[in-house]
C-alpha positions as CSV (number, residue, x, y, z in Angstrom):
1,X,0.0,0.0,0.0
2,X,2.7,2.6,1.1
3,X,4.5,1.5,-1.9
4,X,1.6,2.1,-4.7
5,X,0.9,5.6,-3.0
6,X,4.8,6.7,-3.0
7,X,4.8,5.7,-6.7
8,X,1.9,7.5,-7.3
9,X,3.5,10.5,-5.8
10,X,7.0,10.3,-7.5
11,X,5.0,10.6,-10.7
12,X,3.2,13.5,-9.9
13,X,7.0,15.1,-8.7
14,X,8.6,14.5,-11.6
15,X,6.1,16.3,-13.7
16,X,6.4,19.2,-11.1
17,X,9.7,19.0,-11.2
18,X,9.9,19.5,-14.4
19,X,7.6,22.7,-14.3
20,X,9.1,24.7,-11.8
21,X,12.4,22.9,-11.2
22,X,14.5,22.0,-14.2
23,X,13.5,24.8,-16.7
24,X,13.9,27.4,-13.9
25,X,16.9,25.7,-12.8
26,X,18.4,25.9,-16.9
27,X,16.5,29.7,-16.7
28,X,19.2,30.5,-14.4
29,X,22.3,28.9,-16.0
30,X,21.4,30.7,-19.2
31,X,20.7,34.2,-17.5
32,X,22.3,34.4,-14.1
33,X,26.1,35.2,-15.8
34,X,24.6,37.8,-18.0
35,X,22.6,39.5,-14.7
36,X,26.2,39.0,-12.3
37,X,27.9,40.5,-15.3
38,X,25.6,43.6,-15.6
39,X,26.2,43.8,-11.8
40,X,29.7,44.0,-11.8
41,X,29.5,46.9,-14.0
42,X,30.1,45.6,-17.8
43,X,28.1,45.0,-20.3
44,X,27.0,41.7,-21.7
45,X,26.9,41.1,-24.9
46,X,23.1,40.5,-24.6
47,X,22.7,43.8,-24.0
48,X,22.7,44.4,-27.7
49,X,18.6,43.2,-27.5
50,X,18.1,42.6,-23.8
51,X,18.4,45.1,-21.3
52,X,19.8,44.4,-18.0
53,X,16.3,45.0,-16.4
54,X,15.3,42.4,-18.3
55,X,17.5,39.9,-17.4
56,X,16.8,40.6,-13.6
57,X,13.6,40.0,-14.1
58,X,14.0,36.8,-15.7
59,X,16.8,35.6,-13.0
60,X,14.0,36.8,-10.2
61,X,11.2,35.0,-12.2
62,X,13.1,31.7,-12.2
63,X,14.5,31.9,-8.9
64,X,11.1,32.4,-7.2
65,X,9.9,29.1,-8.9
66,X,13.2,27.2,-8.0
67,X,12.9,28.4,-4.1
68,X,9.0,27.2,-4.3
69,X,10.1,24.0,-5.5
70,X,12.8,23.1,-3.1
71,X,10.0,23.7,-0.5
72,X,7.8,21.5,-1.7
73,X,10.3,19.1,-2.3
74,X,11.6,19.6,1.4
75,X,8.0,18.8,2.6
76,X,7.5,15.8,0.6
77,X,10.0,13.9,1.8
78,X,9.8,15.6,5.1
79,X,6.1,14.3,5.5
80,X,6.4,11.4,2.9
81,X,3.7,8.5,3.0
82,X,5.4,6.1,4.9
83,X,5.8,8.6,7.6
84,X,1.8,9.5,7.8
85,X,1.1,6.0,7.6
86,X,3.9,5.4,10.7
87,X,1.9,8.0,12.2
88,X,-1.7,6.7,12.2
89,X,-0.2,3.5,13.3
90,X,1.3,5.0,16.4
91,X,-1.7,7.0,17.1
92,X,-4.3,4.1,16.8
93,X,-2.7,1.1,18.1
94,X,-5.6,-1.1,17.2
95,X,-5.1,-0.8,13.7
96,X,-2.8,-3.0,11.7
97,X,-0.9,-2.4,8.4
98,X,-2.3,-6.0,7.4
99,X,-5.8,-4.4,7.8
100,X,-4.8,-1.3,6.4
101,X,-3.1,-3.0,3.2
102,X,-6.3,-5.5,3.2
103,X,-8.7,-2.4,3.0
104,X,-6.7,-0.7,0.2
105,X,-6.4,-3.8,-1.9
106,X,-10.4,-4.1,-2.1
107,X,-10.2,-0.1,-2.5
108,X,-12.3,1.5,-5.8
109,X,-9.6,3.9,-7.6
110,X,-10.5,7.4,-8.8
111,X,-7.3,8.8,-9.8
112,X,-4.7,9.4,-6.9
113,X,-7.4,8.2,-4.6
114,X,-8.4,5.2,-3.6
115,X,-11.7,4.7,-1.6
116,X,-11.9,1.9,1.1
117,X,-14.7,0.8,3.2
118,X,-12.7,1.4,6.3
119,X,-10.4,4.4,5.1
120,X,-9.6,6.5,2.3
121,X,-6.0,6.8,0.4
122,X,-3.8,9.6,-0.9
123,X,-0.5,10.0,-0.7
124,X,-1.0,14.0,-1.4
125,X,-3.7,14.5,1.7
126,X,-2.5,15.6,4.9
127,X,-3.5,12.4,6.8
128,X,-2.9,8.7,5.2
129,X,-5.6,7.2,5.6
130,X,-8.4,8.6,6.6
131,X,-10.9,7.4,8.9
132,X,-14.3,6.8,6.5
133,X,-15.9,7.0,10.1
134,X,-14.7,10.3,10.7
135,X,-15.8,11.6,7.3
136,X,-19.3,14.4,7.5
137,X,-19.1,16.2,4.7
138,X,-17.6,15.8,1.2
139,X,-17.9,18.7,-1.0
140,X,-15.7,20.3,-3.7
141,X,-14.0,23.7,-3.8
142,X,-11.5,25.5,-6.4
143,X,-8.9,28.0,-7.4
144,X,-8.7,29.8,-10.7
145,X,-6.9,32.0,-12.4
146,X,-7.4,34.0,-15.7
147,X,-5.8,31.3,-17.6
148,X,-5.5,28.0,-14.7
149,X,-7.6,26.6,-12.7
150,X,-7.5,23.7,-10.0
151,X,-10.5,22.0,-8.7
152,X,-10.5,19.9,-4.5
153,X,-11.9,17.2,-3.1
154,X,-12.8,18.6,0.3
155,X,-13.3,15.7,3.3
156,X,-14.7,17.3,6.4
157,X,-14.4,15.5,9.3
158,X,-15.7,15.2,12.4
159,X,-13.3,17.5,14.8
160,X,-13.8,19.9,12.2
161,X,-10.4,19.2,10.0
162,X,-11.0,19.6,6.1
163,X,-8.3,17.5,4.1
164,X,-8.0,17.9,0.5
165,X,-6.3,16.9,-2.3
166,X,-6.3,18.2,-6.4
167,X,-8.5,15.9,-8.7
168,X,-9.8,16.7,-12.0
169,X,-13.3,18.4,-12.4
170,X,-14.6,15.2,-14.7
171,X,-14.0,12.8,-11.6
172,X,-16.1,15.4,-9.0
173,X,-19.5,13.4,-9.8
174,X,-17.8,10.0,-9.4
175,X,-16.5,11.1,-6.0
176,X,-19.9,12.1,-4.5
177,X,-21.2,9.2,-5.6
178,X,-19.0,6.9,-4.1
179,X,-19.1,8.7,-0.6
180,X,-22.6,9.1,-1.1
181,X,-23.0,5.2,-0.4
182,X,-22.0,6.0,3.2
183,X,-25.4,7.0,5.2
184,X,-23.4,9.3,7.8
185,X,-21.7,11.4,5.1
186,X,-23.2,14.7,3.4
187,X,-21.9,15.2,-0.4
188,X,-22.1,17.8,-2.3
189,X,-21.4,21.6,-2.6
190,X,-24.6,22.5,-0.2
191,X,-23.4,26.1,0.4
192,X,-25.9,25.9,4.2
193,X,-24.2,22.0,5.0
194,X,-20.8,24.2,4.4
195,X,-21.6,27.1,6.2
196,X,-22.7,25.0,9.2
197,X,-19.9,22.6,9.0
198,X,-17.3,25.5,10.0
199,X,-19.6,27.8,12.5
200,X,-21.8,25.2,13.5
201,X,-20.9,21.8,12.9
202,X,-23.0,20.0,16.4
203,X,-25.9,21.0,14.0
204,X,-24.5,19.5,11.2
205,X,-23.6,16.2,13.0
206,X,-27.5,16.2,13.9
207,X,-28.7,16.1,10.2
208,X,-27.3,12.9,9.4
209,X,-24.2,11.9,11.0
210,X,-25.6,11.1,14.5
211,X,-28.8,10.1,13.6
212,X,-26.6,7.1,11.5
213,X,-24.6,5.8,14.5
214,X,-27.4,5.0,16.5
C-alpha cells in the first residue's frame, strides 16, 4: 500500500519538477552570468537586445519558482507516506498495516485516490488514511486563475479538519457518488451543510451523521 501511493507521488514530482524545477533551474544557468555581469558593472553582450532589467527580471522569475520547489520538495519527503502512515499506526494502536493494506487492496480507484470501506487513500492528503468513520461532509472547492484553474476534493471531518487533495473536475461526480453510499456522510457543494460545518458543525452532525450511529 505505502508503496503504490509513493509511486503515485513520485510521478506527480517528476512532472512538477519538471515545471518549476528543471526549466527554472536551466533559466538560471542561461541568464544568471549575464545578470552577475551587468552587476559587476560591464556590459553583456546581450545587452545588444536585452536590457539588464530584463535579465533581472527573468533571474527573479526563475529563482522564485526554484525556491518554491525546493519547499515543496523539502516537505514531501519531510512528511512522505510512509511517515503518515507510521503516524496513524502509532496514534491508533488497534489498527494493523495487514488491515490497512487488506482495505486498500479491495479499494475502488478514482485517480490518486483510492476509496476503502474502512479508510480513504492519498498520498497528497495531509493524513494517510483517513478514517471513512470520521468523514461528514464531502464537497468540492476551487482556485482559478485567468488562464489556470484547479479543482478539490474537500473531506470534512468530524473534529472539524477539512483535508483535501487536487483531482480533475470530470471525476467530481464520481467522488460524490462513491461517498454518497456511506449514510453518515453529506456530499455535495450544499453552500448551508458548508456554512454549518465550519460555525456550526454540532448541528450539522444532527442532520445525518448522528442520527446514523445510533
Amino acid at each position: 500500500m505505502v508503496k503504490k501511493l509513493e509511486t503515485k507521488e513520485r510521478k506527480s514530482m517528476i512532472f512538477l519538477s519538471l515545471i518549476i524545477g528543471v526549466i527554472p533551474g536551466i533559466v538560471l544557468l542561461i541568464f544568471a552570468p549575464r545578470a552577475i555581469q551587468a552587476l559587476s558593472g560591464s556590459v553583456p553582450e546581450s545587452a545588444k537586445t536585452d536590457s539588464a532589467r530584463d535579465t533581472y527580471a527573468i533571474c527573479l522569475f526563475a529563482l522564485f519558482f526554484l525556491v518554491i520547489y525546493l519547499l515543496i520538495l523539502k516537505d514531501h519527503i519531510m512528511h512522505s507516506v510512509g511517515k503518515k502512515v507510521k503516524n496513524y499506526l502509532a496514534a491508533n494502536p488497534g489498527v494493523t498495516m495487514a488491515q490497512l493494506d487488506s482495505d486498500f487492496e479491495a479499494a475502488e480507484i478514482i485517480e490518486n485516490v483510492w476509496i476503502g470501506k474502512r479508510w480513504t487513500f492519498c498520498g497528497s492528503m495531509d493524513s494517510v488514511p483517513v478514517e471513512n468513520d470520521k468523514i461528514v461532509l464531502v464537497y468540492s472547492d476551487y482556485w482559478r486563475s485567468k488562464r489556470f484553474e484547479l479543482y478539490y476534493l474537500c473531506l470534512g471531518l468530524v473534529d472539524g479538519t477539512i483535508i483535501k487533495t487536487t483531482v480533475t473536475k470530470n471525476s467530481l461526480p464520481k467522488y460524490m457518488e462513491l461517498y454518497g453510499r456511506y449514510p453518515h456522510i453529506l456530499v455535495g457543494n450544499n453552500e448551508r451543510y458548508i456554512h454549518m460545518f465550519k460555525k456550526d458543525r454540532n448541528a450539522l452532525l444532527d442532520i445525518k451523521y448522528r442520527s446514523s450511529r445510533v
